[in-house]
C-alpha positions, 0 to 999 in steps of 0.5 A: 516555518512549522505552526506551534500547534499540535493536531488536536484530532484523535480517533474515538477508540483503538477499534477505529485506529485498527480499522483505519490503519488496516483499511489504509494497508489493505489495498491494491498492494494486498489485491492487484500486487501481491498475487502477481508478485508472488506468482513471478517469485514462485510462490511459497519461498516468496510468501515465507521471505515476506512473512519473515519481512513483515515481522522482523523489519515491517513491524518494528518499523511500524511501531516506530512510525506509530511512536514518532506520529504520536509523539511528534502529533504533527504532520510527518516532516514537522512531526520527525522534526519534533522527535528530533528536537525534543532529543537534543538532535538536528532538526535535519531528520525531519527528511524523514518525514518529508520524504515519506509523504513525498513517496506516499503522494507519488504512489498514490499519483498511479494507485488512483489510477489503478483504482480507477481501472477497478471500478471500470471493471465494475461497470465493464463485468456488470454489464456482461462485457466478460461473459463467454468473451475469449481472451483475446476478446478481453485483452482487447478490452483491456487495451481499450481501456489503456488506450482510451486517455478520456475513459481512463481520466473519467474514472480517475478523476471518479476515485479522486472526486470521492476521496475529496469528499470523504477526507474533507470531512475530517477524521471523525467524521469522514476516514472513521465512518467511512472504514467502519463500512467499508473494511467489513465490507470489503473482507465479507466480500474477499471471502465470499469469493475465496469460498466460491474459487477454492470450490470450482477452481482448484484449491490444493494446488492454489495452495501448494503454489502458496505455502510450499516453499521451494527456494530454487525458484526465488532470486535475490532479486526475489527477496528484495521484491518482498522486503519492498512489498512489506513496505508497500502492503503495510503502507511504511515509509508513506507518511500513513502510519504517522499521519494516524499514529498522530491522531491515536490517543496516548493510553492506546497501546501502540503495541497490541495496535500495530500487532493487530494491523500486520496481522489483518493486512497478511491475512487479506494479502494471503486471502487474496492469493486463495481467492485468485490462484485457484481460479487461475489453476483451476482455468489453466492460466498462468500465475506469473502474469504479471501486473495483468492479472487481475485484469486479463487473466482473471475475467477468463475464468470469469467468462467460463464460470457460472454466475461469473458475471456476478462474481466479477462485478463482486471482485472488482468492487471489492477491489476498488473498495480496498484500493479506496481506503488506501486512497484515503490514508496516502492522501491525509498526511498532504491534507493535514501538512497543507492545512498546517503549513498555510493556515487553511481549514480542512476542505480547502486544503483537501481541495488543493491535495486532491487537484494536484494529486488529480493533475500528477496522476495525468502523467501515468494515465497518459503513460498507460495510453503511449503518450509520446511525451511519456516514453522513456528509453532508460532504465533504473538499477539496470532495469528498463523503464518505458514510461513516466508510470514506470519510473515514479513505480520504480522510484519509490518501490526500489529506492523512496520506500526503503532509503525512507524505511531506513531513515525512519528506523535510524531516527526512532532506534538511534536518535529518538532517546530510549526514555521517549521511546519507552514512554510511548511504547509502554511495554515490558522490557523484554518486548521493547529490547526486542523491538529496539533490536531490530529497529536498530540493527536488524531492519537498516542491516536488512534494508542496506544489504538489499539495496546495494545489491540493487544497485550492484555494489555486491553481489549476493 
């Protein structure tokens, strides 16, 4: 049974949504994600494809998780069923909803362990771990870590403790004041080590590798880890972006908004790839590590760099800043879905999200330290999955997040009536044809092309 009111919170300006939508954005995927993804896929054909993704499918699906956030002013299942009703639809399409906030919840299970990682790191490079060690030494290091189920709950349970504390206290008070410091911070500190790797590693390399596009080295398999990466940097299909779009007042315009947010979370996805890549050309490593990168490869050129203890324990700080104003947004769509559902008040509802949240995020941490009632021996779409932490990935980065993208565009282009839509996007006709264009043929065409070459019904 969904409650017969509406949320009442709404962000104090469009400023705040902005930065609260692009702190929610930029996170582990800009940092951690997009370097090693894109140094797997060869660099500027990856860039150029993602680029493509974000403003054709990304973006448009953004503006319509915006407009059924709004317009539903509901958590997201309740919300989409909202849109639906008031279309004179089945009340069914609220899976939509559901769905998102399902796989923002799972991502957000190993996104806080990750971030945990992070603010190890913190400690670790501070404390002069990194410092003329060799890279074995600093695999070593990471491995401990991996190995060590204690270690690695501690600083979990670190990064859910203080997300509690910060979403507890509501929209106003706890997400807006905690973005407004926290996003600036973050890019002052990207930047700043942007600046210092583009000057003692090499820049026109790192470069190159980014933005000459050479499409012999992308696969289609390539292709479909940038459509599935615009879902995840942009923070679509999680429930995030209609959990916000819920608090945004109604003279806010939706359009400029979204523009806005897609337009800083590239440029830090981009910001990102020049503050790493020229460390890692610069100190022969190699950019098609992988998932590692950040973590065994980068504290490399660290060790080797003057003041490199300095710029590490800035580096994994501003990562875990980034992945902390993530954790925030992925966890206030279950927040405001308890609080509504069982008619509880906000810190107890906060309460319950991040302990269960809290007890899901065991399963990857005791995947990272080789639990046997972890590991798997199976694969998904033909690829292998040796873990839980594997599997809840795999889950929702290649089917969850864009089967979830595809209900959402389904619902906003062909169910929502094109009045309501119109309403709330408020803008001249020529943008909204285009808009409605892409959501309803670009966008699903894209997603279901994608996938069932996936799942190997076709062969492209």
């Amino acid at each position: 049974m969904t409650t017969t009111n509406t949320i009442s919170s709404r962000w104090s300006s469009r400023l705040s949504f902005v930065l609260a939508s692009a702190a929610a954005a930029v996170g582990l995927g800009n940092i951690w994600k997009f370097p090693y993804v894109m140094g797997e896929n060869g660099g500027g054909a990856f860039v150029l494809v993602y680029l493509l993704c974000i403003a054709f499918i990304g973006l448009p699906i953004m503006m319509a998780e915006v407009v059924i956030g709004r317009r539903g002013r509901h958590s997201p299942g309740y919300a989409a069923k909202s849109v639906a009703q008031e279309s004179g639809k089945s009340s069914a399409w609220q899976l939509a909803g559901w769905l998102g906030m399902l796989t923002g919840y799972l991502v957000l299970s190993f996104y806080a362990v990750i971030a945990g990682w992070g603010a190890a790191y913190v400690a670790k490079a501070a404390q002069g771990v990194f410092t003329g060690a060799d890279a074995e030494q600093i695999g070593n290091t990471f491995g401990q870590l991996l190995s060590s189920p204690l270690e690695l709950t501690a600083w979990h349970t670190l990064i859910i403790v203080a997300t509690i504390l910060v979403v507890g206290k509501g929209v106003n008070k706890g997400l807006e004041r905690a973005v407004r410091f926290l996003l600036p911070a973050m890019i002052a500190l990207l930047l700043g080590i942007a600046v210092y790797s583009g000057a003692i590693g090499d820049f026109w390399q790192a470069f190159h590798f980014m933005f000459d596009p050479d499409f012999s080295k992308l696969s289609v398999n390539g292709v479909m880890i940038a459509l599935g990466h615009s879902f995840f940097t942009l923070g679509l299909a999680s429930g995030v972006v209609i959990m916000y779009g819920a608090y945004l007042p109604k003279e806010t315009s939706i359009v400029q908004t979204s523009i806005w947010i897609a337009v800083l979370d590239t440029f830090v996805a981009l910001l990102a790839g020049l503050a790493i890549f020229p460390l890692v050309f610069g100190f022969g490593l190699t950019p098609s590590e992988g998932p590692g990168l950040i973590f065994t490869t980068l504290p490399i050129a660290f060790s080797e760099m003057t003041g490199g203890a300095l710029v590490g324990t800035l580096f994994f700080l501003m990562l875990v800043i980034a992945a902390f104003t993530s954790a925030i947004a992925m966890i206030e769509s279950s927040v405001a879905f308890v609080s509504e559902k069982f008619n509880v008040g906000r810190w107890p509802a906060t309460i319950i999200s991040g302990t269960v949240l809290w007890g899901l995020g065991q399963l990857t941490v005791h995947s990272f330290a080789g639990a046997s009632w972890t590991q798997l021996d199976m694969s998904f779409f033909g690829k292998p999955l040796a873990s839980i932490f594997d599997l809840i990935d795999a889950l929702t980065s290649s089917l969850l997040l864009p089967l979830g993208g595809l209900l959402l565009a389904l619902l906003a282009g062909w169910v929502m009536q094109r009045q309501y839509s119109e309403d709330e996007l408020d803008s001249t006709r020529g943008l909204y044809d285009v808009w409605l264009l892409c959501l309803k043929y670009v966008a699903p065409i894209a997603i279901i092309i994608i996938f069932l070459q996936l799942i190997g019904v076709i062969q492209l």
